[in-house]
C-alpha positions as CSV (number, residue, x, y, z in Angstrom):
1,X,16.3,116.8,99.8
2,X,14.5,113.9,100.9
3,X,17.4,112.9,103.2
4,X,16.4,116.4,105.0
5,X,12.4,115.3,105.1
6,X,13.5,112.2,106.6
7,X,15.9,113.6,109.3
8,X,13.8,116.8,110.4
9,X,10.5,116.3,109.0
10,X,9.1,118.8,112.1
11,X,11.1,121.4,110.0
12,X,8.7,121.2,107.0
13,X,5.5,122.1,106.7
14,X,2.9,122.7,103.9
15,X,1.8,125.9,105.4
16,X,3.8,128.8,106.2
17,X,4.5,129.1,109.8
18,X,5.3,132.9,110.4
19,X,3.9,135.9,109.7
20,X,4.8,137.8,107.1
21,X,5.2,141.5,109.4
22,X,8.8,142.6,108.5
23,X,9.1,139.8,105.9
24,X,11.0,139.5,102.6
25,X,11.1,137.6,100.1
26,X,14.3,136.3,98.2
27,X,12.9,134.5,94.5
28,X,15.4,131.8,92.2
29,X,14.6,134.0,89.2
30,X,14.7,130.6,87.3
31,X,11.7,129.7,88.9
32,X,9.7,133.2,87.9
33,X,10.1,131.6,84.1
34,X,8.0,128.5,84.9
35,X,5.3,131.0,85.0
36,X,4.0,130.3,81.1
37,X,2.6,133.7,78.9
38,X,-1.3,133.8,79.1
39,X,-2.6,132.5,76.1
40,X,-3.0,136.3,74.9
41,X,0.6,137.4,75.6
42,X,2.3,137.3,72.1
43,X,5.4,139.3,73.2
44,X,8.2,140.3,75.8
45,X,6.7,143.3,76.9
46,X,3.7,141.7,77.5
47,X,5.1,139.0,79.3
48,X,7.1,141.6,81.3
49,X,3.9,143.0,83.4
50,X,2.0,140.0,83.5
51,X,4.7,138.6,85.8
52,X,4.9,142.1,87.4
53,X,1.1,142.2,87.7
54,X,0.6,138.2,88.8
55,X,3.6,137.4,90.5
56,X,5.5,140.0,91.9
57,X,2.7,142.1,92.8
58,X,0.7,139.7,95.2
59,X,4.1,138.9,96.5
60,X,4.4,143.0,97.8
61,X,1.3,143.2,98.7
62,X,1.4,141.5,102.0
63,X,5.5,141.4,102.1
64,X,7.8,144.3,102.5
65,X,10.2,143.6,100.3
66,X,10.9,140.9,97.0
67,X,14.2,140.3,95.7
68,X,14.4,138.4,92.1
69,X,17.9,137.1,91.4
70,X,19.0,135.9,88.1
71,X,21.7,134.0,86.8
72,X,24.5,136.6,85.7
73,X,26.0,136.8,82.4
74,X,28.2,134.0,81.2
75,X,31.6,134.6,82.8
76,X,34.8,132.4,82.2
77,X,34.7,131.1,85.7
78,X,31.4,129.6,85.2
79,X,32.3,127.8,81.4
80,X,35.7,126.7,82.1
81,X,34.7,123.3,83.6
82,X,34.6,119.9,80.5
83,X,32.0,118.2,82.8
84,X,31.5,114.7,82.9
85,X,28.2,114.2,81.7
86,X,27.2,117.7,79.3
87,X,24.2,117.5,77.0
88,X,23.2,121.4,77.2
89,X,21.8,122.3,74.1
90,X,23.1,125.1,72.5
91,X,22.1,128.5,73.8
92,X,21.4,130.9,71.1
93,X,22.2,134.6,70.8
94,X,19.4,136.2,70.0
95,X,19.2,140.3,70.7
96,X,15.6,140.3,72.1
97,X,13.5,143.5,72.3
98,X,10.3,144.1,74.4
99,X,8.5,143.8,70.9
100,X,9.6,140.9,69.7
101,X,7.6,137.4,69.6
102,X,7.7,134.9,72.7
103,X,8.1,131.5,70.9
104,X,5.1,129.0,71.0
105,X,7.7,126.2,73.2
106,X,8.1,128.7,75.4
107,X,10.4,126.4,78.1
108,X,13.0,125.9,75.5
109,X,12.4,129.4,74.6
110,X,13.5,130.3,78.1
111,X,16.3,127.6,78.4
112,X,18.1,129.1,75.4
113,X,17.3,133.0,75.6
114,X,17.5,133.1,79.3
115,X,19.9,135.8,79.7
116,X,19.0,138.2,77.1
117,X,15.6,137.2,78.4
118,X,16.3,138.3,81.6
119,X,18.0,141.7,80.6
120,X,14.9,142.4,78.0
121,X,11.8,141.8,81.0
122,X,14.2,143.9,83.9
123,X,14.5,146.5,81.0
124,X,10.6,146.6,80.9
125,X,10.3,146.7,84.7
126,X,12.7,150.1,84.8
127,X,10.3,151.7,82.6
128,X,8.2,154.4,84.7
129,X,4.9,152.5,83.7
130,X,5.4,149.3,84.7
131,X,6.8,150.5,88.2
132,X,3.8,152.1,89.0
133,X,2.0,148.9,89.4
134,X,3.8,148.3,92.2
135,X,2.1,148.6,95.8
136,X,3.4,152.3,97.8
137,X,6.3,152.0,100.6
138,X,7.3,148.7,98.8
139,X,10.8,147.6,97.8
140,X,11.4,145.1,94.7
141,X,15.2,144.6,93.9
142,X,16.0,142.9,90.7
143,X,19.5,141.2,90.8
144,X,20.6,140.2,87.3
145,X,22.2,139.7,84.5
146,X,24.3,142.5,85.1
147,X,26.8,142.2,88.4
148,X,24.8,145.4,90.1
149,X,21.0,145.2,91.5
150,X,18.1,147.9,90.8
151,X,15.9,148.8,93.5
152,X,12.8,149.7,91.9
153,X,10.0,151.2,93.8
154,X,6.5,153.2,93.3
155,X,6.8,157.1,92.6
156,X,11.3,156.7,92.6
157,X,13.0,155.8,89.4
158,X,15.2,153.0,89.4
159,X,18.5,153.3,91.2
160,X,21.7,150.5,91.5
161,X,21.9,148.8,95.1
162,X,25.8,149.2,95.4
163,X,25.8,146.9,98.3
164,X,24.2,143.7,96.4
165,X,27.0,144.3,94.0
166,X,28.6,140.8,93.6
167,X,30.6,139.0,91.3
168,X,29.3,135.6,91.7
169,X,29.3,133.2,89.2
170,X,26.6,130.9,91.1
171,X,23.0,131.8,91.3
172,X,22.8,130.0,94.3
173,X,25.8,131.5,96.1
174,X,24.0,135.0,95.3
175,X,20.3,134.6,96.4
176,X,22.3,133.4,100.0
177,X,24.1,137.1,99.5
178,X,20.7,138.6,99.4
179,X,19.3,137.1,102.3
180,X,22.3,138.6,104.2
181,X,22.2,141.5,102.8
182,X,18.3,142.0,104.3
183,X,19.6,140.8,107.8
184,X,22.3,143.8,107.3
185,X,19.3,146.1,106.2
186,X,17.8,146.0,109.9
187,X,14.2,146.2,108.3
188,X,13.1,143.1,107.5
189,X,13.5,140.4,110.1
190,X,11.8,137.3,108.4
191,X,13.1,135.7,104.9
192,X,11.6,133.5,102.8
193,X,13.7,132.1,99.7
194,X,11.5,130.7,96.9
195,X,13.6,128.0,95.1
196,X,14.3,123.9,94.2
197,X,18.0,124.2,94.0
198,X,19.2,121.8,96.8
199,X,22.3,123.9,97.0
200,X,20.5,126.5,98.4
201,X,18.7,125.1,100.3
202,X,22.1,123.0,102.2
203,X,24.0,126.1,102.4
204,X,21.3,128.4,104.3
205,X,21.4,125.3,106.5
206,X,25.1,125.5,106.4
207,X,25.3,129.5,107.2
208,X,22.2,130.1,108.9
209,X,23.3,130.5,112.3
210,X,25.5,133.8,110.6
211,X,22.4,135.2,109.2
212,X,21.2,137.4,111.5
213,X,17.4,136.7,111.0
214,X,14.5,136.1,113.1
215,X,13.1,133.1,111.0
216,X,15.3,132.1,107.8
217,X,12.2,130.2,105.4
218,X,13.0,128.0,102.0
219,X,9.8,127.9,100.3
220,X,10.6,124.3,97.9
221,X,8.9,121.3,97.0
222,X,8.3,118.1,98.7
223,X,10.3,115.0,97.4
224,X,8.7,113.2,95.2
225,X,5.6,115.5,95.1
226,X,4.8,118.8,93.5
227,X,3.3,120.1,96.7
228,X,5.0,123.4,98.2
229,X,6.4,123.0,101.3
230,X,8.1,125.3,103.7
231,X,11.6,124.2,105.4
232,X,12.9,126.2,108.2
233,X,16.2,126.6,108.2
234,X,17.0,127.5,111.8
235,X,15.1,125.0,112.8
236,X,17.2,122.1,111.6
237,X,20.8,124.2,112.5
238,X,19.0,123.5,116.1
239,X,18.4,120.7,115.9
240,X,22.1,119.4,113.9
241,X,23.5,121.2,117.0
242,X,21.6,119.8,120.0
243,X,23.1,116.4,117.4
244,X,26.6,117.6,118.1
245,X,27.0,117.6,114.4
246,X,28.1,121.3,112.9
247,X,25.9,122.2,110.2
248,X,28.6,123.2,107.7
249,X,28.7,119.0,107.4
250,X,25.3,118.5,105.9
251,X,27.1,121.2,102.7
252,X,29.7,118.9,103.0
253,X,28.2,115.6,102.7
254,X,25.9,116.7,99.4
255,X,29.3,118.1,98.0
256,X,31.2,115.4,98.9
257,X,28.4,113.1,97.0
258,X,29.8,114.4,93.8
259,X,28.6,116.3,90.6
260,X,29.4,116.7,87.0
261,X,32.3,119.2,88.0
262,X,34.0,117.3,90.9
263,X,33.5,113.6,90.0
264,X,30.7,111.1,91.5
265,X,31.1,108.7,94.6
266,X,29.2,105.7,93.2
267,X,26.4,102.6,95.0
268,X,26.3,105.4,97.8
269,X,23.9,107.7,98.8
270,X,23.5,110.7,101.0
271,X,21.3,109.1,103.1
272,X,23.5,106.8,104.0
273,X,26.1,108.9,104.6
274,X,23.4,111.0,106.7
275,X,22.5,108.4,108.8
276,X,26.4,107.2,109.4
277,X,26.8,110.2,110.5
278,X,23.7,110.7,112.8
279,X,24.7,107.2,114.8
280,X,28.6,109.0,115.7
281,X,29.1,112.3,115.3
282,X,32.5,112.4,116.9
283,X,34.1,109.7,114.7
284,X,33.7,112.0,112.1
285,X,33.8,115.9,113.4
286,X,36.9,116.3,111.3
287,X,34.6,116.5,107.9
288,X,33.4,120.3,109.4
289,X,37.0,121.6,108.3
290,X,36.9,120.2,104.5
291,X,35.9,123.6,103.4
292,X,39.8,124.8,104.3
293,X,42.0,125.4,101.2
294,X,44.0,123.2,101.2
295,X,41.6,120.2,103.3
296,X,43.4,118.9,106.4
297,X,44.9,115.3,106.3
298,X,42.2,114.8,108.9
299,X,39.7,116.0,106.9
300,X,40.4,113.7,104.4
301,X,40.8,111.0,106.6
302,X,37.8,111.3,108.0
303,X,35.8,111.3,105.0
304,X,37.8,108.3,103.8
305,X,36.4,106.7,107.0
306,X,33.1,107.5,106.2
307,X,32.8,105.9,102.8
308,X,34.3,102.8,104.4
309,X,31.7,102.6,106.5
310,X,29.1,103.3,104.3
311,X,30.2,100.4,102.2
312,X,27.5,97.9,102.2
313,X,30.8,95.0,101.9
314,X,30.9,92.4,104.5
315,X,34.5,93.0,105.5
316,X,36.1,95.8,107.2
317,X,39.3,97.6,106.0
318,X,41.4,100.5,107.4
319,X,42.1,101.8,104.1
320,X,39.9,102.3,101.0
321,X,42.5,101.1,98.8
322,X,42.2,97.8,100.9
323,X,38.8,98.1,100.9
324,X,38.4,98.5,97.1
325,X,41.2,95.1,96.7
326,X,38.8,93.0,99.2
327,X,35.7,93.7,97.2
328,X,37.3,93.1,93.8
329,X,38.8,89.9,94.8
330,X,35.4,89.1,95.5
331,X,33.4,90.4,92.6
332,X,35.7,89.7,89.6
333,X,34.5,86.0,90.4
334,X,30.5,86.9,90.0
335,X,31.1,85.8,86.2
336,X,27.0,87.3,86.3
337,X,29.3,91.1,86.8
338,X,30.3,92.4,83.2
339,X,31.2,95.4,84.7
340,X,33.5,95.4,88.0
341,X,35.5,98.1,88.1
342,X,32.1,100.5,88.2
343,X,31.0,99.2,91.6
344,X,34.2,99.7,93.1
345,X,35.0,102.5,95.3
346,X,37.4,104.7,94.6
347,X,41.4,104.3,95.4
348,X,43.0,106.5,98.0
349,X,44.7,108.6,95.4
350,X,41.2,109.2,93.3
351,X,39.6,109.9,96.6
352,X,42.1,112.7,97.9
353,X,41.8,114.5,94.3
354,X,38.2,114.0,94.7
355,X,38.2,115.8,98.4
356,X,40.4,119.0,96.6
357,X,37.4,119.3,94.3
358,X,34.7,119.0,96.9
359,X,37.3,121.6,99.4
360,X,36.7,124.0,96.5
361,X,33.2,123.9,95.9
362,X,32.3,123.8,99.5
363,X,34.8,127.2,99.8
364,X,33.1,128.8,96.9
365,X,29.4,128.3,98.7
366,X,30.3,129.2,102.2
367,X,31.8,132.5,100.7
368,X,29.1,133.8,99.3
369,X,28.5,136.2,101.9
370,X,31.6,137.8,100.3
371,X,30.4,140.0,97.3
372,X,33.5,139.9,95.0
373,X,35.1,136.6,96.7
374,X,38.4,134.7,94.9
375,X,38.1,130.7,94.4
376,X,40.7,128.8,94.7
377,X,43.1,127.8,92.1
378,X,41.9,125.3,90.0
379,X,45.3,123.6,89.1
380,X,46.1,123.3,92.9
381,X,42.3,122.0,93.4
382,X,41.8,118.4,91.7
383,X,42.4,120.0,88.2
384,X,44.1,120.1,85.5
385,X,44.4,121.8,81.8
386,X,42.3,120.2,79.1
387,X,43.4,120.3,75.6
388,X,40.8,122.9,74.6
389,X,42.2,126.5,75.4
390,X,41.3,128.2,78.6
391,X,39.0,124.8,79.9
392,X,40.0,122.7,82.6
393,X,38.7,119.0,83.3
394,X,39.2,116.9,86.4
395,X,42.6,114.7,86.8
């Protein structure tokens, strides 16, 4: 994110810059939940139309159309992953009714109950009272827990929205679904996604141009500040263009950066990577066409090429598993080092499973305009079978 500010700081702002006439709003329904209970809501269904009443409802009043979307019930695709670093808690599995006491620490509260959470408040919403506090001739669509959305709108009871159906195990992947879906819709030609998840944010910049929108609007944070700040998206795809650099690459690069289910690229950052970029697009075009199952040698190569040059070293290799010998030879005599091996990069063989994982990812994110869309197979992706039953961890 605050490679972004950096690059195309014309593209934020801390004021919205459109109107919002034929606007709609797509919300990370994670972020609804750091809305805290007023200090007189003691349970669920009182929680339920305070954010109805507080949030939501402002929202319709001078937008069209608000779309929440949740995370969706635990599936196997989504908990099949031993990460690297996991320190989740453990989520409980409570059966929560609208009746039932909201706990005094309410962020852990949320953090552990989310889903059930989330099915008790949309339950809530569905009921003919609390859906006549919304504004006439306005459209709320709650996506969440459950694979099919509810449109929900004054004087009409609740009905599914068969075309937001979707199967996605990613929140992120789905909100980006939405704001397709409301291009498709031909009513609302301005959206505005309220979240923080960087991955959202990198592949609206990374799809954009497909959306059919007017303006495309990520509603975030500042880096390093807790000021709001709008980012618009096709304003930076404009700009990455008039660079010569595709924006699919920007996806790429934040992928390619690593996570707890891929593996990490260590003592570089995105920025770097960013700015290596930014001086010769051309050297590296070939990153664009990672996201193919499997990644072209080129691809590879090309990334390959990029981390060498990112390398802060002194010396310039062809390879990084010459690159990686030059700098060991070098550091294993710093007798101040206790630890060498971590500020090496990584060999060619670690590097090319690494890109099969990032290929995957960046697949699963760019097809999220796809409701029911098939990943690739982990075993052929960087994977392989852990000891624990139906879990996979990285080779």
């Amino acid at each position: 994110m605050e490679s972004l500010y950096k690059i195309f700081q014309a593209s934020f702002s801390s004021s919205c810059p459109i109107s919002t006439h034929q606007c709609a709003i797509v919300i990370d329904g994670r972020a609804l939940f750091e809305t805290k209970p007023n200090q007189e809501i003691q349970t669920i269904r009182e929680y339920a139309p305070q954010l109805l009443k507080e949030n939501i409802r402002n929202l319709l009043i001078t937008h069209e159309r608000v779309d929440i979307v949740f995370d969706l019930i635990e599936t196997k695709a989504s908990q099949c992953f031993l990460k690297i670093n996991d320190h989740s808690d453990t989520r409980n599995n409570y059966q929560l009714r609208g009746n039932d006491r909201i706990e005094t620490l309410f962020r852990k509260f949320v953090h552990s109950n989310q889903i059930v959470l989330t099915t008790c408040i949309q339950n809530c919403w569905m009921e003919p009272e609390l859906i006549q506090h919304l504004p006439p001739n306005r459209l709320l669509i709650v996506d969440g827990p459950d694979p099919t959305a509810i449109r929900l709108k004054k004087y009409h009871t609740p009905e599914p929205d068969y075309l937001l159906e979707s199967y996605h195990a990613q929140l992120y992947t789905r909100i980006l679904m939405h704001a397709s879906g409301i291009s498709i819709d031909e009513c609302q030609s301005k959206v505005i996604i309220y979240t923080n998840n960087i991955d959202v944010i990198l592949i609206a910049i990374a799809l954009g141009f497909s959306i059919s929108l007017q303006h495309l609007l990520i509603k975030s944070r500042y880096p390093r500040a807790q000021e709001n700040c709008f980012i618009d998206v096709k304003s930076i795809i404009a700009s990455l263009r008039q660079a010569a650099i595709d924006p699919i690459c920007v996806l790429t690069l934040h992928v390619l950066s690593g996570c707890d289910t891929t593996s990490f690229i260590g003592n570089i950052s995105t920025e770097k990577m960013f700015n290596c970029i930014f001086k010769d697009p051309h050297r590296y075009s070939n990153i664009k066409n990672l996201n193919c199952i499997p990644p072209p040698y080129k691809s590879i190569t090309a990334c390959a090429q990029l981390l060498i040059d990112c390398s802060s070293f002194g010396y310039t290799a062809e390879l990084l598993d010459e690159l990686r010998a030059l700098m060991a030879d070098v550091r294993i005599k710093d007798r101040a080092r206790t630890n060498v091996a971590s500020t090496l990069p990584p060999s060619t063989s670690a590097f090319n499973l690494h890109c099969l994982r990032a290929a995957r990812k960046i697949k699963i994110s760019i097809d999220c305009l796809d409701s029911n869309p098939t990943p690739p197979p982990l075993l052929q992706s960087g994977y392989e079978n852990a000891d624990i039953a139906g879990k996979f961890k990285i080779k």
